[in-house]
N, C-alpha and C positions, 0 to 999 in steps of 0.2 A: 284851200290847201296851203298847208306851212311847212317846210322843212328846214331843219336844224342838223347839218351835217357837224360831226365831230372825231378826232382820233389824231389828226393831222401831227405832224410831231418834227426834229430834226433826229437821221437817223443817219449810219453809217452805210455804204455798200456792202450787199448782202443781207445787210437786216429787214426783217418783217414790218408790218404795221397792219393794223385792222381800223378800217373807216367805217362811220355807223353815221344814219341819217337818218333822224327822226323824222316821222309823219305825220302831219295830224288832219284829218279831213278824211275824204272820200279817194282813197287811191289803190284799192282793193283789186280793182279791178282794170287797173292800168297799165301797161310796162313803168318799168323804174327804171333809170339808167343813171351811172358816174361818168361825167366829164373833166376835163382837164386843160389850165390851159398854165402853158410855162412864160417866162416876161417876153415880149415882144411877141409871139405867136397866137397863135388864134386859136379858138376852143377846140379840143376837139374829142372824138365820141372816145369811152374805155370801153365802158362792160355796161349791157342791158339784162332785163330780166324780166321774162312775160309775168303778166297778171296773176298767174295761175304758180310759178316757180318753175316750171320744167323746166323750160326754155330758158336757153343764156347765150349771149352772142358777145364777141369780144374784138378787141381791136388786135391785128396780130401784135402789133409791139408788147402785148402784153398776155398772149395765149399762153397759158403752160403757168403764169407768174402769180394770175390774181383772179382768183374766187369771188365771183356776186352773187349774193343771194338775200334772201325776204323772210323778213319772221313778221306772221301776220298776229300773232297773239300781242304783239308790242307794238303793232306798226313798224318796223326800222328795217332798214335796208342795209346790208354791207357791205365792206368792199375788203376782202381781206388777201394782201398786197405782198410775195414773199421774194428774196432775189433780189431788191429792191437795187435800180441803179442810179447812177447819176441823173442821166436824162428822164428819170423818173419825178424828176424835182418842179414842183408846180403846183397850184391853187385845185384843188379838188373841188370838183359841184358836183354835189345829186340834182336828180329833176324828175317831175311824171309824165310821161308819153299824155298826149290828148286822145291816145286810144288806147285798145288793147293790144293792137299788131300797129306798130310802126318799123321805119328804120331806123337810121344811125344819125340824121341830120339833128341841127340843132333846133329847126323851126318845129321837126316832128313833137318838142317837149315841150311844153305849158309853162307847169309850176317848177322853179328852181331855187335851190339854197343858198346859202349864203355863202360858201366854200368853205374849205379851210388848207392851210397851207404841209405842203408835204417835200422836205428838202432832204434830200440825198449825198451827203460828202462821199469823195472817193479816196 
């Protein structure tokens, strides 16, 4: 499994952005999840998204602000990000769960991207 996250931008407070992360391999059947981690801090979970789509789980810092979701005809995952604040500012990674139900931990995810960076002025 490969994934290529992209979308990552410098953006103002309050402005949008939409994160996309290609897939390539067998991950159909996996949760997907965006991570994040800001300089000095440590990774941590956003937004998941069962195997199947229904299911989405989110970190609170971010409920209400940012949309996950999977388009399986493409492979790619998204992360689409509205409200956007400062402390929103950080290296974005996708990843695949090693199952179909996991949690929010990090060991829970396998395969990860490469990031990309998402900076927020205020």
């Amino acid at each position: 499994v490969q994934l290529q996250a992209s979308g990552g931008g410098l953006v103002q407070a309050g402005d949008s952005l939409r994160l996309s992360c290609a897939a390539s391999g067998r991950t159909s059947r996996y949760v997907m999840g965006w991570f994040r981690q800001a300089p000095g801090k440590e990774r941590e979970f956003v937004a998941s998204v069962s195997w199947n789509g229904r299911s989405t789980d989110y970190a609170e810092n971010v409920q209400g602000r940012f949309t996950i979701a999977r388009d399986y005809a493409d492979h790619t995952m998204y992360l689409q990000m509205n409200n956007l604040k400062p402390e929103d500012t950080a290296v974005y990674y996708c990843a695949v769960a090693r199952s179909s139900v996991t949690g929010r931990g990090l060991t829970n995810f396998r395969y990860w991207g490469q990031g990309t960076q998402v900076t927020v002025s205020s």
